[in-house]
C-alpha positions as CSV (number, residue, x, y, z in Angstrom):
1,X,14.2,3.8,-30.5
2,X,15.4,6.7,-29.0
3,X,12.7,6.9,-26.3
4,X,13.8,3.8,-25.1
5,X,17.3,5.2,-24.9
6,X,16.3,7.8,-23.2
7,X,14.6,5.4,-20.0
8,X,18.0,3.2,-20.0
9,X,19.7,6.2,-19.0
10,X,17.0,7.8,-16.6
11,X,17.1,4.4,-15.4
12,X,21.2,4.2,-15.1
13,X,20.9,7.7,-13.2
14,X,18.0,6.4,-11.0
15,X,20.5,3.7,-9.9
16,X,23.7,5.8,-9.7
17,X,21.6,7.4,-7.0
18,X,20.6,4.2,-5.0
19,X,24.5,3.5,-4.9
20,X,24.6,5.9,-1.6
21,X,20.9,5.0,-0.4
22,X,20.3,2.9,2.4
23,X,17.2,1.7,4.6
24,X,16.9,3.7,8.3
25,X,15.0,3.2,11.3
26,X,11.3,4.1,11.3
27,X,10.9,7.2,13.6
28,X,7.6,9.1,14.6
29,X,9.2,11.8,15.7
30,X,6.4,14.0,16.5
31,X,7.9,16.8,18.4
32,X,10.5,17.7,15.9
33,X,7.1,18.5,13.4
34,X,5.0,19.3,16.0
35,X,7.1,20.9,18.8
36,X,5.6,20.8,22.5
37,X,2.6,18.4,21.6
38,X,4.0,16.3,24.0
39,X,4.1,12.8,23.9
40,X,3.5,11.2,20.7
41,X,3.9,7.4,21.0
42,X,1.2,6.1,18.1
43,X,1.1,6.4,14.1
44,X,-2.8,7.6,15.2
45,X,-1.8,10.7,17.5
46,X,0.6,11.6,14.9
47,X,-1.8,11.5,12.2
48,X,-4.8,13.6,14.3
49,X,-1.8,16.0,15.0
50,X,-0.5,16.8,11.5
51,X,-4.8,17.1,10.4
52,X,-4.4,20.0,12.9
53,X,-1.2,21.1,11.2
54,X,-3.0,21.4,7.6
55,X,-6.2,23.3,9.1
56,X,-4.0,26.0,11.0
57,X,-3.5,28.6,8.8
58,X,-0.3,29.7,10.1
59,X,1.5,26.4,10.3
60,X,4.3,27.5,7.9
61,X,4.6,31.0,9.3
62,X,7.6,31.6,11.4
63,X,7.5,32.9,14.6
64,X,7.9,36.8,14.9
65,X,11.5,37.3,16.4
66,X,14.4,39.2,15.8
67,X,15.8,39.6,12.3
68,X,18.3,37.6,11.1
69,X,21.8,39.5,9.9
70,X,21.9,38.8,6.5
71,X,25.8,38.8,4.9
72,X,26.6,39.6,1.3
73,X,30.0,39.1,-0.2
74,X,30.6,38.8,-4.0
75,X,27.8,36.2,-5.1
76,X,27.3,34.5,-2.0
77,X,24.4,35.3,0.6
78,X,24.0,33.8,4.1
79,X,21.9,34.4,6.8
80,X,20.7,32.0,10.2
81,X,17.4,29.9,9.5
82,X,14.7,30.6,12.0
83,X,14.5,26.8,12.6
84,X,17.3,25.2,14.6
85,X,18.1,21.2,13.8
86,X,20.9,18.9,15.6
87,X,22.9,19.3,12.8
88,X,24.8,23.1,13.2
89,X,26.0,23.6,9.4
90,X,21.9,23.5,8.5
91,X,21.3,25.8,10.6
92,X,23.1,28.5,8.4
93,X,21.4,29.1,5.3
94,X,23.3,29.3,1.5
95,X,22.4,31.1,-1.3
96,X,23.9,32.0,-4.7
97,X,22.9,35.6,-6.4
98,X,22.9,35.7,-10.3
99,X,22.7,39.5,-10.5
100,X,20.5,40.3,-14.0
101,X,21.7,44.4,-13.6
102,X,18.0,44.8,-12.7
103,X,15.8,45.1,-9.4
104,X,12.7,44.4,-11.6
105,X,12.4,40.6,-11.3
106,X,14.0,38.4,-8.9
107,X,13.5,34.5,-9.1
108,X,14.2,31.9,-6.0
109,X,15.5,28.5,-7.2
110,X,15.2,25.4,-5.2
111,X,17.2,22.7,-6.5
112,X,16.2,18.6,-6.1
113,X,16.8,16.5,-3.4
114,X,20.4,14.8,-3.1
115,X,21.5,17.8,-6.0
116,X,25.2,18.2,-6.4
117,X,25.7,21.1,-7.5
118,X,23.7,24.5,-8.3
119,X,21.7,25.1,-11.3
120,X,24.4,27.8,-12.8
121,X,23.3,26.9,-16.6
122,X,19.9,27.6,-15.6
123,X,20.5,31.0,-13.7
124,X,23.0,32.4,-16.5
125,X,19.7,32.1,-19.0
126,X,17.4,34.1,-16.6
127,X,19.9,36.3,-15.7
128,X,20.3,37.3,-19.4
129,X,17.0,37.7,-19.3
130,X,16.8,40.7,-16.9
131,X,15.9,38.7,-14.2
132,X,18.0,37.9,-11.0
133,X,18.5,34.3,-9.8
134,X,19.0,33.0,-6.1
135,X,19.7,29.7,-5.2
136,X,18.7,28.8,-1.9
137,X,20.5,25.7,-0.6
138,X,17.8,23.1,0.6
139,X,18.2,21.9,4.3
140,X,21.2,19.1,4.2
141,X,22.1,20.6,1.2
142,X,25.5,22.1,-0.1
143,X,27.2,24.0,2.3
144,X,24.1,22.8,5.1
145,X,25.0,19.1,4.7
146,X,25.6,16.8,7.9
147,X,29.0,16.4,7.9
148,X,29.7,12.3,7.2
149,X,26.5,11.8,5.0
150,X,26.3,10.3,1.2
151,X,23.5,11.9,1.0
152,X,20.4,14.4,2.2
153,X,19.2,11.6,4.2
154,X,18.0,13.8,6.5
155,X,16.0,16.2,4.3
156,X,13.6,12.9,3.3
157,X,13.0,9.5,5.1
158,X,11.1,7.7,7.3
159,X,11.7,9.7,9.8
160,X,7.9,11.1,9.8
161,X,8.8,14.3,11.5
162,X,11.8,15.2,10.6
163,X,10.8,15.1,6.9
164,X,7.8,17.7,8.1
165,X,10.8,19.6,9.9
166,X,13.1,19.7,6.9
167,X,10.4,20.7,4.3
168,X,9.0,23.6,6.7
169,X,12.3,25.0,7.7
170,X,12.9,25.4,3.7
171,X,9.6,27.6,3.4
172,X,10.7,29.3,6.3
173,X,14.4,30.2,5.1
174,X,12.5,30.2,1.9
175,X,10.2,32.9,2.8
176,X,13.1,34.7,5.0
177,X,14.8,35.1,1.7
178,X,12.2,36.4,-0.3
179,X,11.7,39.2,2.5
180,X,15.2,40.1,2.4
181,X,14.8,40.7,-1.5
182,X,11.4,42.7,-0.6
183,X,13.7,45.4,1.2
184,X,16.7,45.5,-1.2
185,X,13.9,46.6,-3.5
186,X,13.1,43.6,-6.1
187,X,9.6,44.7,-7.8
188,X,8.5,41.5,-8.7
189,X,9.0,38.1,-7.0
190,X,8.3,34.0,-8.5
191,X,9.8,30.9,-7.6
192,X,11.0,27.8,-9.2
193,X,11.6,24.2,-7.7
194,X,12.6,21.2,-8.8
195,X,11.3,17.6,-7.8
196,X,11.6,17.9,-4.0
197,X,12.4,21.7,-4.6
198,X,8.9,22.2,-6.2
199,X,7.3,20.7,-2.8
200,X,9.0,23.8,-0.8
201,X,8.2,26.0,-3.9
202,X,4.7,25.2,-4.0
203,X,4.5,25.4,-0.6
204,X,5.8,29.1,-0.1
205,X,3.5,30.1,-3.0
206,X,0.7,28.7,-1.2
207,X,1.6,30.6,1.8
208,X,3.3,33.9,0.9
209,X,1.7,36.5,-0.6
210,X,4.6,38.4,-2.5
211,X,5.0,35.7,-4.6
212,X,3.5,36.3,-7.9
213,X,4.6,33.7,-10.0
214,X,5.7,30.1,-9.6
215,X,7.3,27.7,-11.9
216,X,6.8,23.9,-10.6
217,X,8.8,21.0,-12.7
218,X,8.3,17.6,-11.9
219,X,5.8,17.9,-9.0
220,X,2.7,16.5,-8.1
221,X,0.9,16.9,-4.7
222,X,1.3,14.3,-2.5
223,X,4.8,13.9,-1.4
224,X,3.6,10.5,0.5
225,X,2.7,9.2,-2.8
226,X,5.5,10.2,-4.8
227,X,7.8,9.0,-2.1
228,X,6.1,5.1,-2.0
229,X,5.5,4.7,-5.8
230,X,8.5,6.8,-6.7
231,X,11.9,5.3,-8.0
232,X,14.4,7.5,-6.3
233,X,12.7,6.7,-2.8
234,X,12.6,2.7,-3.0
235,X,15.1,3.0,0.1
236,X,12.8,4.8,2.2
237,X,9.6,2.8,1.5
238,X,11.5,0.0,2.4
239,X,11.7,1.9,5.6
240,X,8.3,2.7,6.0
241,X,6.4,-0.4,4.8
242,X,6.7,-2.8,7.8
243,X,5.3,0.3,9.9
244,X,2.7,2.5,8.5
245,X,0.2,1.7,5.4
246,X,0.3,4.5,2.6
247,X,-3.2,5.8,4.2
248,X,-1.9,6.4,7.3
249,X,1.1,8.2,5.7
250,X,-1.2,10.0,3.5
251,X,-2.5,11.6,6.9
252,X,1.0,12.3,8.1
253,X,2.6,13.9,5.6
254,X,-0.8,16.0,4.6
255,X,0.9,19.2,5.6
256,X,3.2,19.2,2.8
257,X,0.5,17.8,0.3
258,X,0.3,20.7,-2.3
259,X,-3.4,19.5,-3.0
260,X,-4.8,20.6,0.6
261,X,-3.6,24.5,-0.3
262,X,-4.7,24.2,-4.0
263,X,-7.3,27.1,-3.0
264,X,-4.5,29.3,-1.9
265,X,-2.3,28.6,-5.1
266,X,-5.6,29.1,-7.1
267,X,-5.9,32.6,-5.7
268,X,-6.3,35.5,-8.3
269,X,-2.8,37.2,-7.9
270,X,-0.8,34.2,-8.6
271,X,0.1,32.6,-11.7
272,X,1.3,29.3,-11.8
273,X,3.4,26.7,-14.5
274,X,3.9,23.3,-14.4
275,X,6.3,21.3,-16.3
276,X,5.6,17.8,-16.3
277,X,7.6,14.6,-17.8
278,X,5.2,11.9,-19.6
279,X,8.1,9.1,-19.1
280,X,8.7,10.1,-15.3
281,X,9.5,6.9,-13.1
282,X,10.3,9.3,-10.1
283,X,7.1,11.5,-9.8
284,X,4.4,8.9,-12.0
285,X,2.4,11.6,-14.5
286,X,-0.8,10.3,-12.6
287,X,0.4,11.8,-9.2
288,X,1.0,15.1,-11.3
289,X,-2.4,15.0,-13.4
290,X,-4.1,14.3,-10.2
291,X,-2.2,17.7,-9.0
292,X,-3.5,19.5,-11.9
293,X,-7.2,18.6,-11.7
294,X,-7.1,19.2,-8.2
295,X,-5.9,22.7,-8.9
296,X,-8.2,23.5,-11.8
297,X,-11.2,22.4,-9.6
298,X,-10.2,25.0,-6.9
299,X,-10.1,27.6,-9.7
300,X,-6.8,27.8,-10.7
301,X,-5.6,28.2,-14.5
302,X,-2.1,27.0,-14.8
303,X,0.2,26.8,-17.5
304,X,1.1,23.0,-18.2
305,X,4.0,22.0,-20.5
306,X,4.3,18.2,-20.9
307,X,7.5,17.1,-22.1
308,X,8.0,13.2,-23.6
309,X,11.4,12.6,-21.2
310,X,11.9,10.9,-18.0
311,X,12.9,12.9,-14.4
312,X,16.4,12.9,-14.9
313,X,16.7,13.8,-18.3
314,X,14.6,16.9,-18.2
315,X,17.8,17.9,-17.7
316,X,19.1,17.3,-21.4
317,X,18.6,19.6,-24.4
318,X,16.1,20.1,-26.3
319,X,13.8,19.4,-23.2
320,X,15.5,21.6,-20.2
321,X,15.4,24.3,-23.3
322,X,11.7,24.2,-23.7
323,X,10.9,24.1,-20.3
324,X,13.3,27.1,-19.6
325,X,11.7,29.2,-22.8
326,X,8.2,28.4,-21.2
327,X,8.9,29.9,-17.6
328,X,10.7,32.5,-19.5
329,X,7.2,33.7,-21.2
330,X,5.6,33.1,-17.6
331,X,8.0,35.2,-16.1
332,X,7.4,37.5,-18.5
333,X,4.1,37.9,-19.4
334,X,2.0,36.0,-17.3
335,X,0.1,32.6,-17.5
């Protein structure tokens, strides 16, 4: 009985969501992932492009440059992302700094796509914790949104490369971030994402070596999966279907396929938790126990809670509670 309560109202917040949604034109749009490969006019280049993408080892590093200024006024850091998009507000990158009192622990949020506000329930608890919070605004997020939009359509769609775009200028900024809390002298660095955030989470784990600890809820590792079985993305499968099969966007989207780095999140100084929802219509549990296989065959160990709730209501008590007590004890002690 109340299990079936609980997926009505998954299901009512699913569709509150697809209020705003709408179908958009299918774009390659190979130089904005790919910048000077030249002309890209077939779903085939693209794909033998972004295979190059996941085998180059440096793909999500950003280009050595000047330093960013980085401005700190009461709670509120900002700095310029090292990735520059048409849209000028994303170009500037938002944070929000829980300050614990400590320099021990710091931990990097990244929220879910189309989020409204910040998590400030979520960073008061770490916080009390000893353990300083900052949450990074996704591209076309918060403050970064393209001014007119209903929505972060920008940050996911069917748009090929701009998806590719958006997800590695958030491990960039991502990564920026967790160098600017290297020199203010944080000991000990993790990060936790949510749905879409736990993509760019992963992703910077993968890829960043001062990480020590990641917390990933609701993830799996294909984000072309989770975006054409998923019920949040219906709008942009629609978009996609009548152009490119789910193989072909397999290929495309591989470099943000947490599964092709499982061997660097499996690597010995990382420990890693997922939190994983058996009811989820948004990311299906076989998309996420796929993940986890995935990772245990590359040698990893992690820490899996499985919690019987949907997507959205992870977010209610007492499941948003266990999940946060369990990354607690990761954050504290280890996998």
């Amino acid at each position: 009985m109340f299990h079936s309560w609980l997926d009505r109202w998954d299901e009512r917040r699913a569709a509150r969501g697809d209020a705003v949604k709408t179908t958009t034109r299918f774009a390659l749009g190979a130089d904005l992932a790919f910048p000077g490969a030249g002309r890209v006019e077939s779903i085939t280049e693209f794909c033998a492009l972004a295979d190059h993408a996941v085998a180059d080892p440096g793909y999500f590093d950003e280009p050595t440059g000047a330093d960013p200024t980085f401005e700190f006024e009461d709670d509120r850091l900002r700095f310029r992302s090292g990735m520059s998009s048409e849209v000028e507000e994303n170009n500037t990158v938002w944070a929000k700094v829980t300050d614990s009192g400590s320099r021990d622990q710091a931990l990097v949020v990244f929220h879910h796509w189309n989020a409204s506000a910040r998590y400030r329930q979520i960073a008061r608890f770490f916080a009390r914790r000893g353990i300083t919070v900052v949450e990074i605004a996704l591209p076309y997020h918060f403050e970064r949104s393209r001014p007119g939009s209903l929505y972060a359509d920008h940050m996911l769609s069917a748009n090929l490369g701009r998806t590719i775009q958006s997800l590695r200028q958030a491990v960039w900024d991502g990564r920026k971030l967790i160098g600017w809390l290297q020199r203010e002298g944080y000991g000990e660095i993790s990060v936790l994402g949510m749905s879409l955030g736990s993509w760019v989470a992963g992703l910077i784990a993968a890829h960043e070596p001062a990480v020590s600890k990641a917390a990933l809820f609701l993830t799996a590792g294909s984000l072309s999966d989770m975006v054409w079985t998923g019920r949040a993305t219906q709008a942009i499968r629609e978009s996609l279907e009548p152009a490119i099969d789910q193989d072909d966007l397999r290929r495309a989207w591989g470099p943000l396929d947490l599964e092709k780095y499982a061997h660097l999140l499996a690597r010995d100084d990382l420990d890693l938790h997922l939190v994983l929802a058996r009811r989820d219509t948004v990311v299906l549990p076989d998309l996420s126990e796929r993940l986890v296989l995935t990772l245990k065959d590359a040698g990893a160990n992690p820490g899996i809670l499985e919690l019987n709730c949907g997507h959205y209501s992870l977010s209610m008590p007492p499941y948003i509670l266990w999940a946060g007590l369990s990354t607690a004890r990761l954050l504290r002690h280890g996998r």
